[in-house]
Residue frames as qw, qx, qy, qz and C-alpha x, y, z in Angstrom:
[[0.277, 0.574, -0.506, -0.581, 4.90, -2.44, 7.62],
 [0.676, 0.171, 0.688, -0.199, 3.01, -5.72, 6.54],
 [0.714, 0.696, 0.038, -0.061, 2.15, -4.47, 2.71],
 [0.036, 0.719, -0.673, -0.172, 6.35, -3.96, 2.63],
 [0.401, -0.270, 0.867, 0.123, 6.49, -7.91, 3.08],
 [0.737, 0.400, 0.545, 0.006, 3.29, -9.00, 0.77],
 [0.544, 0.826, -0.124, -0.073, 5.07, -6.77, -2.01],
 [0.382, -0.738, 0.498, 0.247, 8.40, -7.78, -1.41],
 [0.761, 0.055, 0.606, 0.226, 8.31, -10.06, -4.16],
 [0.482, 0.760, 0.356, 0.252, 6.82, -7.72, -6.98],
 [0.254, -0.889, 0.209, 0.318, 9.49, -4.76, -5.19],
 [0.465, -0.374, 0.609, 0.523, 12.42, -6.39, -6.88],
 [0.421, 0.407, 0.651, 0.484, 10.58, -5.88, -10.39],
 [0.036, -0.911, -0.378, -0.164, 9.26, -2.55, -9.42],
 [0.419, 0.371, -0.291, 0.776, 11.29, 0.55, -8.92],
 [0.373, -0.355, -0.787, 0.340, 10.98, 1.94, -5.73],
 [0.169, 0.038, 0.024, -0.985, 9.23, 4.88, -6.29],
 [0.484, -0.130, -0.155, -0.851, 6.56, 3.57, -7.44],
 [0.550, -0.463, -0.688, -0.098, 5.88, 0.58, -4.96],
 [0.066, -0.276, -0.572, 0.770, 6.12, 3.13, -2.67],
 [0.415, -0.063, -0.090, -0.903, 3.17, 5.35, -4.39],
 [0.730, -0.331, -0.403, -0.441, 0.71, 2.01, -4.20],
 [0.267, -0.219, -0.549, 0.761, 2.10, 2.01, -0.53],
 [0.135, 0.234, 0.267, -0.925, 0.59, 5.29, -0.11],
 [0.462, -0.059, -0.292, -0.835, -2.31, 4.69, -2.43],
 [0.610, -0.234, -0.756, -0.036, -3.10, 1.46, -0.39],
 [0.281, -0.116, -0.711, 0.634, -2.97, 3.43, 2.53],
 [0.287, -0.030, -0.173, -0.942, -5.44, 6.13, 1.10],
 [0.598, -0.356, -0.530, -0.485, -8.02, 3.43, 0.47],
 [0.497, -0.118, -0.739, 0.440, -7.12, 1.26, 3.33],
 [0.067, 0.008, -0.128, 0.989, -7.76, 4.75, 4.87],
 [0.447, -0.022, -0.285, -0.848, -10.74, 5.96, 3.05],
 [0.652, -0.222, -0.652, -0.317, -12.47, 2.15, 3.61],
 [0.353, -0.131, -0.707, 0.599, -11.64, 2.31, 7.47],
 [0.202, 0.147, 0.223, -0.942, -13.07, 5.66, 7.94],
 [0.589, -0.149, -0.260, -0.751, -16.52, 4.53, 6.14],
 [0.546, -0.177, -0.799, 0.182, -16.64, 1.17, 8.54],
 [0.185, -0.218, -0.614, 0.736, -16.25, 3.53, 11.48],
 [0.265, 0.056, 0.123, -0.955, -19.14, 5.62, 10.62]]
């Protein structure tokens, strides 16, 4: 959980729904940009 610590700053201004969606939408790309490396 690495992105938990570089947001940890902007978390306490953000509710935690929604630094959890750009969690999950950082994982999507993160995701999406892994999977076009590997091919």
């Amino acid at each position: 959980m690495k992105r938990s610590r570089r947001y940890q700053g902007s978390a306490t201004l953000v509710p935690p729904e929604t630094s959890l969606g750009i969690d999950e939408a950082i994982d999507k790309l993160k995701a999406g940009a892994t999977a076009k490396f590997d091919e």
